[in-house]
C-alpha positions in Angstrom: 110.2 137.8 78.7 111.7 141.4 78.7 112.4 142.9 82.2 109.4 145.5 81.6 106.7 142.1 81.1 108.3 140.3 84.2 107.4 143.4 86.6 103.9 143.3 84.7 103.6 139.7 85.2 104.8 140.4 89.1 102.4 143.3 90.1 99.4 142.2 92.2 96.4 142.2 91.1 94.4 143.7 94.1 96.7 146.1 96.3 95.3 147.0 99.4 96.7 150.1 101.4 96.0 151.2 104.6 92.4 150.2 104.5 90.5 151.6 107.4 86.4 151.4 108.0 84.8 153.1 111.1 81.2 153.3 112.3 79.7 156.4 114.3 78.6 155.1 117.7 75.2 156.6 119.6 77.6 158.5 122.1 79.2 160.0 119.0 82.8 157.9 119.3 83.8 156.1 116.1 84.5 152.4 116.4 86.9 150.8 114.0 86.3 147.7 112.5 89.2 147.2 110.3 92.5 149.2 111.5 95.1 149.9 108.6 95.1 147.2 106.7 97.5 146.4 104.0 97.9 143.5 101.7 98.4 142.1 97.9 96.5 139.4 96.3 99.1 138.5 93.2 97.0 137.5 89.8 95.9 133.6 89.7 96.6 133.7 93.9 93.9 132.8 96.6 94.6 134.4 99.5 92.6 133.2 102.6 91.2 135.4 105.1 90.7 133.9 108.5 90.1 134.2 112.2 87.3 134.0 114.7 83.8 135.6 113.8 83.9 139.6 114.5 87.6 139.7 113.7 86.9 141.9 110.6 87.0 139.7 107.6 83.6 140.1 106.1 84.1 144.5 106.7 87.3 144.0 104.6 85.4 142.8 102.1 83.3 145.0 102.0 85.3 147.9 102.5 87.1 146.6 98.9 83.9 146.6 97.1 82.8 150.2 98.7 79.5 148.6 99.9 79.6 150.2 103.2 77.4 153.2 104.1 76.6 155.8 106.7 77.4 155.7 109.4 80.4 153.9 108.2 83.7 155.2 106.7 86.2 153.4 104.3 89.6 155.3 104.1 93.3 154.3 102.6 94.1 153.1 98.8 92.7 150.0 97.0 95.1 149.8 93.8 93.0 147.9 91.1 94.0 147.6 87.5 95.5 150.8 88.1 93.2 152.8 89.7 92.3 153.5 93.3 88.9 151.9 94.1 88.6 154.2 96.7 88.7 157.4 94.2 86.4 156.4 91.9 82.8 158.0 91.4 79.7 156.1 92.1 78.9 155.3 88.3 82.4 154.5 88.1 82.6 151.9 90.9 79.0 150.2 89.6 81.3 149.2 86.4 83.7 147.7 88.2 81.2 145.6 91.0 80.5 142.3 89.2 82.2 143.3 85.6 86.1 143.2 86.7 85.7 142.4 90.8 82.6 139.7 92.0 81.3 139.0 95.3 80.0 135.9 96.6 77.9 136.5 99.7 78.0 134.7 102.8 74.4 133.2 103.2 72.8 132.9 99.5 69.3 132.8 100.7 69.5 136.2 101.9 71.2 137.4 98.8 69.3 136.2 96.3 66.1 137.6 95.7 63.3 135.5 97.0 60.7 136.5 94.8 62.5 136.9 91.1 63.5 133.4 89.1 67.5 132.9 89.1 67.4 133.8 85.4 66.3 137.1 86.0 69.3 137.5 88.7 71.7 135.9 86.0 71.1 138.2 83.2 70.7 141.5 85.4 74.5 141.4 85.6 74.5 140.3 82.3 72.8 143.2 81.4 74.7 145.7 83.5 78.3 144.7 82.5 77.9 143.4 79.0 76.2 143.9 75.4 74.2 140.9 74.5 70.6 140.7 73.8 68.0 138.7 75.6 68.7 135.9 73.3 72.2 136.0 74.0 71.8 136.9 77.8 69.9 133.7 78.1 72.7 131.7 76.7 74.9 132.5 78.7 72.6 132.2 82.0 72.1 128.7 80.7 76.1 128.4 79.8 76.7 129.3 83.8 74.5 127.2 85.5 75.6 124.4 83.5 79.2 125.8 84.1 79.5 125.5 88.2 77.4 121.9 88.0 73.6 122.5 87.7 71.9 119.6 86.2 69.4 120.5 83.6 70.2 124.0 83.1 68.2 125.2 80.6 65.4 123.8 82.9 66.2 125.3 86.0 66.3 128.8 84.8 62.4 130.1 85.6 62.7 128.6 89.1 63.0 130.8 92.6 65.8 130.5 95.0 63.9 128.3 97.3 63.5 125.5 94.7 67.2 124.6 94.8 68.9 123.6 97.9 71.9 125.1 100.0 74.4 124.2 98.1 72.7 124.8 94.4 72.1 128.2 95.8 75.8 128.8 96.5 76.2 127.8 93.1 74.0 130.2 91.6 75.7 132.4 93.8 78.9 132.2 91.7 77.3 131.9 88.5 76.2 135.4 89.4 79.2 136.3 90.2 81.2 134.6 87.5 78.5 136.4 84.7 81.1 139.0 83.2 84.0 137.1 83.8 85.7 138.5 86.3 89.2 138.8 87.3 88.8 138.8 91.3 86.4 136.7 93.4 85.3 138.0 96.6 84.1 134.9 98.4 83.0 135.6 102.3 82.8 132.1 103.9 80.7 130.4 100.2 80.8 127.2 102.4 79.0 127.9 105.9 76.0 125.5 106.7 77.3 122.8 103.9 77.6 119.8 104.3 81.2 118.7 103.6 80.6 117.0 100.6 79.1 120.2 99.1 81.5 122.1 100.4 84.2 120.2 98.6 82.5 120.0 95.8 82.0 124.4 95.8 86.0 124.6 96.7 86.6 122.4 94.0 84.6 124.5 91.9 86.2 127.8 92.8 89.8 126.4 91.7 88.7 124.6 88.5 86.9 128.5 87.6 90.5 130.1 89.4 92.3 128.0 86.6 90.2 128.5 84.0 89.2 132.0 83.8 92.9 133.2 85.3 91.4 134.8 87.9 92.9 136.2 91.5 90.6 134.8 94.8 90.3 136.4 98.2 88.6 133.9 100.5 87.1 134.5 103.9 87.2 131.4 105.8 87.1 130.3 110.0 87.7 126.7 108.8 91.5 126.3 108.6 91.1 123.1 106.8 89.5 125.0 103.5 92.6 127.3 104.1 95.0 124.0 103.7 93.2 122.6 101.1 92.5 126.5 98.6 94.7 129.3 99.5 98.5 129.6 98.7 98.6 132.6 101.3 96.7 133.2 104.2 96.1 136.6 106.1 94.7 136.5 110.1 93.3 138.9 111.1 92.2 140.0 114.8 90.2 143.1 115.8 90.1 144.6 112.6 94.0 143.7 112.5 96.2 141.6 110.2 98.5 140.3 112.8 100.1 137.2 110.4 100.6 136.6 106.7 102.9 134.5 104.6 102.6 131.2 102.3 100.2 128.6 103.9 102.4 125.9 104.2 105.1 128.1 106.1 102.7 129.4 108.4 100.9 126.4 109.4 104.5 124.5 110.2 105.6 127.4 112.4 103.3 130.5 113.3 105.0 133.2 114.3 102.0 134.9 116.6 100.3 133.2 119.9 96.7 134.1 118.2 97.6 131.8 115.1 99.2 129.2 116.9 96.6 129.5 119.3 93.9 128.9 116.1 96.2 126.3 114.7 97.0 124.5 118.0 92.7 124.1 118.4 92.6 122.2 115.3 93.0 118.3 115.7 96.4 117.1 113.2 97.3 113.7 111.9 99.9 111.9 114.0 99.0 114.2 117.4 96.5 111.3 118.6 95.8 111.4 122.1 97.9 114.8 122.8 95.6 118.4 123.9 94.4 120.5 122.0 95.8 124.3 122.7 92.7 126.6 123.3 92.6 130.5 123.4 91.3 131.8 126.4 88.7 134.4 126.7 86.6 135.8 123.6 87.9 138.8 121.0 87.5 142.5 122.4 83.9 143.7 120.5 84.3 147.7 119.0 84.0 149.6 122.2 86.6 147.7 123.8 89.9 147.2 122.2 92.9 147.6 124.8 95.5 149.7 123.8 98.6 148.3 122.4 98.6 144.5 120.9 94.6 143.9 120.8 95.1 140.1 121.9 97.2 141.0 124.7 94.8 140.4 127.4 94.6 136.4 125.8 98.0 135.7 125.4 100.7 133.9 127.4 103.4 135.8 126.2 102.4 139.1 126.6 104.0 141.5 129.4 104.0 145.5 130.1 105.3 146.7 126.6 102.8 144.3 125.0 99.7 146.9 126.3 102.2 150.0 126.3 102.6 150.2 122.4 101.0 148.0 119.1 103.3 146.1 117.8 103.9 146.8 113.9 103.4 144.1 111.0 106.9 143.3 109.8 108.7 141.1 107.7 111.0 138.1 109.1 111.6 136.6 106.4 110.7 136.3 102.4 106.9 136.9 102.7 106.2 135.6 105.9 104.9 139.1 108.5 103.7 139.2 111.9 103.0 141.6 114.2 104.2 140.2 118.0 107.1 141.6 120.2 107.8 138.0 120.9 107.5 136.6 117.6 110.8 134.6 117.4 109.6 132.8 121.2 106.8 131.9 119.7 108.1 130.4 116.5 110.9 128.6 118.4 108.2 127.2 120.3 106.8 125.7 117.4 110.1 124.3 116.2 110.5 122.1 119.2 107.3 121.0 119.0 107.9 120.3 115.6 111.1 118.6 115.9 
């Protein structure tokens, strides 16, 4: 491989810039729900998105895909097969929503349409984003439901979303989504109110698709169990912030920010019977009340005066691994000794 197709083959897929989305409030102020955001999704990668409900995951999501309207805002870039997402006009942007970028929504019964079969949901994506007939847009509808594990397929078509249960309904979901054959999948939280063996089956099924159809995942999650067992990266995020990101594996040995060692430390771990569980004290700030400075500063037991007197930047510390805390490298001994 020429140096030319190994910075090809290194660009990322999805490059997110600055990514900002404010909503006008009744007194006229402007709350911000995502706050300069910036992050890459490489190709084949799923990246994980996670922290506590209202943190700003499902926004940033959203943000990507331009669905958010008045009174909300998007600014900042989103690089995408080298254009700006943000730049594009409306016809434009339709092309790109479920032809080359996919969405799976969090709760599927609200998302699908109640009253039209699932075939007719299939094949209106089918026949948005590409040119087959209805013969051949029926194929294919059959072809996807049999693709992400729907028994009798071809039988299955004509019925409405309430015929099929939670977790066949996520899986129409990303049939939908999977239609044109994406090459990004936008999944906010596809396993909420599964049980866990649907859930692992839907994760499972994510991958196997991931693998097969070379595609990059973004993947909003609170559970950080999915995270262990899906993502090679994960990003927190809190009030509207990234305040961590690096590989999975790295950041869930030693976090590098009280929030996500305060997330991690809540989570029960093999070998740490019988030993407490660290919780977070307090809840997150809602829109019209983030403090000034570090956002979680009010929760955290290494914060002091400069903590609230300035925000503390995202930076590197080491080969992919960011975090925005002053006290960073306490924190991260911390974890080695409890480690060691």
């Amino acid at each position: 491989m020429s140096a030319a197709e190994q910075m090809v083959a290194a660009a990322p897929a999805l490059s997110v810039r600055g990514l900002s989305t404010t909503f006008a409030a009744a007194n006229g102020r402007r709350l911000t729900a995502v706050d300069n955001i910036s992050f890459d999704v490489m190709p084949g990668e799923v990246l994980g998105l996670v922290g506590e409900s209202g943190s700003g995951k499902s926004i940033t999501l959203r943000s990507i895909m331009r669905l958010i309207h008045a009174p909300g805002e998007v600014t900042g870039h989103v690089g995408w097969q080298g254009r700006d997402l943000m730049a594009l006009s409306e016809r434009e942007m339709r092309k790109v929503r479920g032809g080359e970028i996919a969405m799976i929504f969090q709760e599927p019964m609200t998302a699908l349409n109640p009253v039209l079969p699932v075939a007719v949901q299939i094949e209106e994506n089918l026949r948005a984003h590409t040119s087959l007939d209805a013969a051949g847009r029926r194929k294919r509808a059959i072809e996807l439901l049999d693709l992400v594990g729907i028994p009798a397929a071809a039988s299955r078509l004509g019925d409405y979303p309430h015929q099929f249960s939670g977790g066949m309904r996520q899986r129409v979901m990303i049939a939908i989504g999977l239609a044109s054959n994406p090459r990004l999948l936008l999944a906010d939280e596809p396993t909420t109110a599964l049980d866990v063996t649907i859930q692992d089956q839907i994760l499972k099924l994510i991958l196997e698709l991931r693998d097969e159809l070379a595609m990059s995942v973004v993947l909003v999650t609170h559970d950080l169990g999915v995270v262990a067992a899906t993502c090679d990266r994960l990003a927190v995020m809190y009030a509207g912030r990234i305040v961590e990101t690096g590989p999975v594996g790295e950041v869930f040995y030693q976090p590098h920010h009280p929030y996500t060692r305060g997330l991690l430390g809540s989570v029960p771990r093999s070998g740490a019977e019988r030993t407490m569980l660290l919780s977070i004290e307090g809840t997150p700030p809602g829109l019209a009340a983030i403090p000034p400075g570090c956002a979680f500063a009010p929760r955290c037991g290494f914060a002091d005066a400069g903590c609230t007197a300035a925000r503390p930047p995202l930076e590197d510390f080491s080969a992919g691994h960011a975090v925005a805390c002053f006290h960073h490298q306490t924190v991260g001994q911390q974890e080695a000794v409890l480690h060691g």
